[in-house]
C-alpha positions in Angstrom: 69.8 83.0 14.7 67.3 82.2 17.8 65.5 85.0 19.3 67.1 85.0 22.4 70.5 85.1 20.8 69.6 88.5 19.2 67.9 89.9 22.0 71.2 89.2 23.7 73.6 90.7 20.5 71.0 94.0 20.8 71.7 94.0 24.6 75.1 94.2 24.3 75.5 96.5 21.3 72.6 99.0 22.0 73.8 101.7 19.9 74.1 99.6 16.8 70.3 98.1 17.3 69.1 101.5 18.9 66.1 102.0 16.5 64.6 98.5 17.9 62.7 99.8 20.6 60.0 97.0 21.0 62.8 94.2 22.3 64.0 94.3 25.9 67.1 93.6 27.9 65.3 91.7 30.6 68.2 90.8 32.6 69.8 93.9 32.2 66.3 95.7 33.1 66.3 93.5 36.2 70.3 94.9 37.4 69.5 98.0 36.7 65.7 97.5 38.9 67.6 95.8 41.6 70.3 98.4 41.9 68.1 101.3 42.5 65.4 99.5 45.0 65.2 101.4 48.6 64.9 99.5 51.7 63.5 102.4 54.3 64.9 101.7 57.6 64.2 103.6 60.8 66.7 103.7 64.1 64.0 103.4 67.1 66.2 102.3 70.5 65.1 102.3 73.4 67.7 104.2 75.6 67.6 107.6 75.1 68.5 110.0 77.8 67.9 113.1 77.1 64.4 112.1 76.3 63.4 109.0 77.6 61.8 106.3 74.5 62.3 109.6 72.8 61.6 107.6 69.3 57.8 107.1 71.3 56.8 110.7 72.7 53.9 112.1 71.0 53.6 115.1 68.7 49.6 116.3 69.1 49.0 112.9 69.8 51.0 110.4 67.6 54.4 109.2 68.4 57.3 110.3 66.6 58.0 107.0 65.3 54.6 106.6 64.2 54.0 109.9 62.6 57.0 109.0 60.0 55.7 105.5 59.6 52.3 106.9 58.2 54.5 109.1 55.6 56.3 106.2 54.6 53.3 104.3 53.9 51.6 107.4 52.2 54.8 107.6 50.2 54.7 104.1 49.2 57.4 103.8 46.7 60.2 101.9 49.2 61.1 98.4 48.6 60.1 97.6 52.1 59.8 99.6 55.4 62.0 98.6 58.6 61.8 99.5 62.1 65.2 98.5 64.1 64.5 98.3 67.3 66.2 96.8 70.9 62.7 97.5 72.7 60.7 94.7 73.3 57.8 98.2 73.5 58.3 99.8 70.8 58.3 96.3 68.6 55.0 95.8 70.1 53.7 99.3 69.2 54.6 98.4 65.5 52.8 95.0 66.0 49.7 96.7 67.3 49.3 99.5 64.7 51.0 97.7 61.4 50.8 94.3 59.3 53.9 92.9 58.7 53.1 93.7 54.9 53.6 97.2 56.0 56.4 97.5 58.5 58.8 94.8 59.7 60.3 94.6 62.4 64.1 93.8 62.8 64.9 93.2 66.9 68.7 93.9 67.1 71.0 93.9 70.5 70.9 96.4 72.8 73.5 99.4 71.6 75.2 102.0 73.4 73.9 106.3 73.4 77.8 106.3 71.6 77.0 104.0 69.2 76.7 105.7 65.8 74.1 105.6 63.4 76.3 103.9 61.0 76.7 100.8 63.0 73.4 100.0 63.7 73.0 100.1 59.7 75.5 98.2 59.2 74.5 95.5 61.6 70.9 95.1 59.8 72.4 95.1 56.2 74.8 92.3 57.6 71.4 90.6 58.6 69.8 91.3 55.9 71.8 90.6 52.5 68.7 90.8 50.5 69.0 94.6 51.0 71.1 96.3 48.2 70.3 100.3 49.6 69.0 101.8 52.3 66.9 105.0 53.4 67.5 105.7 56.7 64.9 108.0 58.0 65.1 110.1 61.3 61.9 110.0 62.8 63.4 112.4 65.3 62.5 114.9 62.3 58.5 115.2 63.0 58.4 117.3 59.7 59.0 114.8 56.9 57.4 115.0 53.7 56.0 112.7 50.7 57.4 115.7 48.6 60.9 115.2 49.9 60.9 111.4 49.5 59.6 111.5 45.8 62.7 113.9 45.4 64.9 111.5 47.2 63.9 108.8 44.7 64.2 111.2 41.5 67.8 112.2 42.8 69.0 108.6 43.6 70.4 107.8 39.9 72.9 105.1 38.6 75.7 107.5 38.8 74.4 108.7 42.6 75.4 106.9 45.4 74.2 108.4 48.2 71.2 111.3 48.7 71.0 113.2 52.2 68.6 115.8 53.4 70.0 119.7 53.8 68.9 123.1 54.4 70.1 126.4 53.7 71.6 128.6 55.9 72.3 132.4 55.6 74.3 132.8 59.1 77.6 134.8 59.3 79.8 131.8 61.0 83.0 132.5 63.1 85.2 130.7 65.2 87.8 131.4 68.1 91.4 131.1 67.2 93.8 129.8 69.4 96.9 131.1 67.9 95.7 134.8 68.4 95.0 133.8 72.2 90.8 133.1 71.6 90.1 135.9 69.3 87.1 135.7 67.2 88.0 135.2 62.7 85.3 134.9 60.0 84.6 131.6 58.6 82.2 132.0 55.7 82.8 135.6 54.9 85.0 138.7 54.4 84.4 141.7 57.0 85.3 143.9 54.9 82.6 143.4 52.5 79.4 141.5 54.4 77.3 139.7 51.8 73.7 140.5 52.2 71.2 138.1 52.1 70.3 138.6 49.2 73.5 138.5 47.2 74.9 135.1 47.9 73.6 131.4 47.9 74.1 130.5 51.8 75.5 127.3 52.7 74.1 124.1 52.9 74.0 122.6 56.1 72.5 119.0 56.9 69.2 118.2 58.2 69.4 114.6 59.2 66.2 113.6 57.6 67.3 111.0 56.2 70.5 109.5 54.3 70.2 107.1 51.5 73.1 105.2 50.3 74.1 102.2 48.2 74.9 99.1 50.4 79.1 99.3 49.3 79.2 102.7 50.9 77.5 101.3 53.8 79.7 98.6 54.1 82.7 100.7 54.2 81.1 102.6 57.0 80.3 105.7 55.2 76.7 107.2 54.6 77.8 109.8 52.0 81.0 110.2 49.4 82.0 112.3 46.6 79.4 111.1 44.0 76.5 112.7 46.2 73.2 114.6 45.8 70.9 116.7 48.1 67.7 117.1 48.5 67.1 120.7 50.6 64.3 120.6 53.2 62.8 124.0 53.7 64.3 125.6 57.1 61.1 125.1 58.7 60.6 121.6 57.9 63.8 120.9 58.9 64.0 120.8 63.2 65.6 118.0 64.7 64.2 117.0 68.3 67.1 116.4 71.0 65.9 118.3 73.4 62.7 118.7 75.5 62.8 122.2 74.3 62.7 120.9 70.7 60.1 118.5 71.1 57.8 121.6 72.5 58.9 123.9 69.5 57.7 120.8 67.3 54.0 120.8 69.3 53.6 124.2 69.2 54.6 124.2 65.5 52.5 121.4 64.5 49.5 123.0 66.5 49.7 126.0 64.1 50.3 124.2 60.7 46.8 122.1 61.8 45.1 125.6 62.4 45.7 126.3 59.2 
């Protein structure tokens, strides 16, 4: 029999050639490689409101944008890194500080402050077909961390389809109920017997650090499903900048982390 006709019998019959460990499975080696490679993609309009080129306003001197580039490429374990962008400036910031061997840059059309994180996704995956999963990264999180990414990666198995960012939260929640004209009823707890902090797990509660998912589930319009995991930022890693007020909160707390 020739040798590639037995390297293909011990491909498809692996528990009946299990002992042979020195042959390989190269094409199957190659799905499986291709199925799990991470295209890193980061949102960066130009159109924000509430902070204007939000995706560009400094933290202690670097921009936003470019603060989560620099993990990215300290992290170095994507596929590729992406920056989609409708900003002729902030294409030209990437130009100025990265190769094109480090960050590309995909120029897509203008989109509305409605338009929804999952469109613009799927409008780059539909560009780029090449792409089998994606990491989207929300460099309107200033507090990403290699630590989280390498978790991200470990997480994102065959079985996994999608990995998003969470942190836990402790709060008592409650909510007003119409049918007893706007009186206030326990969501997460019983009154009658208020867990202490220390005697329950908390919920988990997304961050919006980033959201990793197969390129199906993207097509379908969906970032996460039933076959998730989570990796859990720690609370004060975990602040999301939409406000001005944020974006000082993130100064101040970046100004004490470096006085450290």
């Amino acid at each position: 029999m020739p040798l590639h006709h037995l390297v293909a019998l011990i491909c498809l019959f692996p528990s009946v050639f299990g002992s042979i460990r020195e042959l390989e499975c190269p094409a199957i080696a190659s799905a499986h490689l291709n199925s799990n490679r991470i295209t890193a993609l980061i949102l960066a309009r130009g159109g924000s409101k509430g902070i204007p080129l939000k995706n560009h306003v400094p933290i202690n001197g670097e921009p936003l944008l470019i603060r989560s580039l620099r993990i990215l490429l300290e992290f170095n374990r994507f596929a590729s890194i992406w920056v989609s962008t409708d900003d002729d400036r902030i294409a030209s910031t990437i130009e100025d500080r990265f190769s094109s061997d480090q960050v590309r840059i995909h120029l897509r059309p203008p989109v509305l402050d409605t338009t929804p994180s999952i469109e613009s996704t799927q409008e780059f995956i539909r560009m780029h077909p090449e792409v089998t999963n994606v990491a989207l990264i929300q460099c309107t999180s200033p507090f990403l961390k290699v630590r989280y990414l390498e978790e991200l990666l470990e997480k994102f198995e065959p079985s996994t389809d999608c990995v998003f960012s969470v942190t836990r939260s402790y709060k008592l929640r409650w909510r007003r109920d119409a049918s007893r004209r706007g009186a206030v009823v326990p969501v997460n707890f019983n009154p009658e017997r208020r867990p202490r902090r220390q005697d329950w797990d908390g919920e988990l509660l997304e961050a919006g650090m980033f959201y990793v998912a197969r390129r199906d589930l993207l097509s379908k319009g969906r970032f996460q499903n039933d076959r998730c995991q989570v990796v859990e930022i720690e609370p004060g890693d975990a602040l999301e900048i939409d406000t001005v007020e944020d974006l000082e909160l993130a100064r101040v707390m970046d100004d004490l982390r470096n006085k450290r």
